[in-house]
Steps between C-alpha positions, in 0.01 A plus 500: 500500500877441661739720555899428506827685465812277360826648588738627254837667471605654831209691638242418170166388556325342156100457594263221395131508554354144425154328479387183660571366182834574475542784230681788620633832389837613525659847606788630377755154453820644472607152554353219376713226712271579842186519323549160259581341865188596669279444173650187539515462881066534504395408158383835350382602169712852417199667271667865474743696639452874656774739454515839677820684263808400355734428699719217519412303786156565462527376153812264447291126529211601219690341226546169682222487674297561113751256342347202750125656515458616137177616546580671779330931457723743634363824568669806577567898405639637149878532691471047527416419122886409438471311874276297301121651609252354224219734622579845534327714802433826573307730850149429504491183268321156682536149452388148573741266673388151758153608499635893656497835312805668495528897494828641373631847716734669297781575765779696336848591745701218573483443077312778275291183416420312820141317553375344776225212485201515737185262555361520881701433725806483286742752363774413338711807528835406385798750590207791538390458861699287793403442850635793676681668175432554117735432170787720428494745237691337225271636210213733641448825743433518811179684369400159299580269815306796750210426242540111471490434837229732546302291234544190700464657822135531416430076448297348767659510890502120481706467166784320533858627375692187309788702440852382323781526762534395859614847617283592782777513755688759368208669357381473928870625634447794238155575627647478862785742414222762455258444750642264777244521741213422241307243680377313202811490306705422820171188562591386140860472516480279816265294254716486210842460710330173601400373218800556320751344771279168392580580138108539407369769285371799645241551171238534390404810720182695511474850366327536806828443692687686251260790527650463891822406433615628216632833458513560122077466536492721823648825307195708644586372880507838726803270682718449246433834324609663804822297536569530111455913539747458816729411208363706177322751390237295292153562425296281358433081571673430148834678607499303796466186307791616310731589829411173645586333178863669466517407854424139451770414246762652716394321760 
């Protein structure tokens, strides 16, 4: 099985995992220019199309990209039936796709009806989990995003995280604006820094760098719960989620 991102939007990443043959699965089009191109481009068979939630430019290219592959499946949660999902999914349900079984983790926060896609290695986490960061809040708690990323926290060390936006630089700067002498995060944003001056993609990550790097999955770290007390008068590794959260989107 291959593995590719196709660029889309300003900081967008739409995945495609393809077979020797050439079939492939799509994730999240929002635009259905890049992804007709690099069909195109290589010569692939588009057999169904993986969508995490609703929103726009996860969802924008369906339509076209189902008006020139009719048969095309498109799976995705309840909140993507009028995005054009044919087959409805819900936590815990399993399906066949290129010879993998996929599991569906329900992963409510960034929407109240988010999913993300696994089959080993892959996870296609959509706006849920980022390298170095998570999804805003635009329709869940902090309580629902504690517990989603808690869920996926729990995959496989080796799993890696094909999330939907090229963000891990500021997620990394945010991270550094908390703990600026963390060795690992400072190790990763030399790494990142350099990719990115050559305008390559920093994903996918691990989650066992993110369980390193990434401070929304290190909410029980005796470092940062000591700097985040220096600052409050939290308790518990769910209200520090939830200061580091309102921290991130003033940041």
């Amino acid at each position: 099985m291959n593995l590719t991102s196709i660029p889309a939007f300003q900081d967008n990443y739409i995945w495609v995992l393809y077979n020797d043959m050439g079939e492939c699965l799509v994730v999240d089009p929002g635009d259905a220019g890049p992804v007709l191109d690099t069909v195109a481009k290589f010569g692939w068979k588009p057999v169904a199309i993986l969508l995490t939630h609703h929103h726009a430019d996860h969802t924008g290219g369906v339509a076209e990209l189902c008006a020139t592959w009719p048969e095309l499946v498109v799976y995705g949660p309840e909140e993507t039936r009028s995005k054009g999902a044919t087959h409805i999914l819900t936590g815990g349900d399993k399906f066949p796709l290129l010879g993998l079984e996929f599991e569906v983790i329900f992963t409510p926060g960034h929407t109240l009806g988010h999913i993300c896609y696994y089959s080993s290695p892959y996870l296609f986490c959509g706006d849920t989990l980022f390298s170095g960061g998570c999804g805003r809040l635009f329709e869940g708690t902090p309580t629902q995003m504690y517990q989603s990323l808690g869920t996926l926290n729990k995959l496989p060390a080796q799993t890696l995280i094909c999330c939907a936006h090229e963000y891990t630089q500021s997620n990394i700067n945010f991270s550094l604006s908390i703990l600026p002498e963390d060795e690992a995060i400072l190790k990763y944003s030399n790494e990142v820094n350099k990719l990115r001056k050559k305008n390559h993609s920093s994903l996918p990550s691990t989650l066992e760098k993110e369980r390193q790097i990434n401070l929304f999955l290190r909410t029980d770290d005796a470092v940062l719960i000591e700097k985040i007390k220096d600052e409050t008068t939290l308790q518990q590794p769910e209200q520090y989620f939830a200061w580091l959260r309102a921290k991130k989107d003033n940041f």
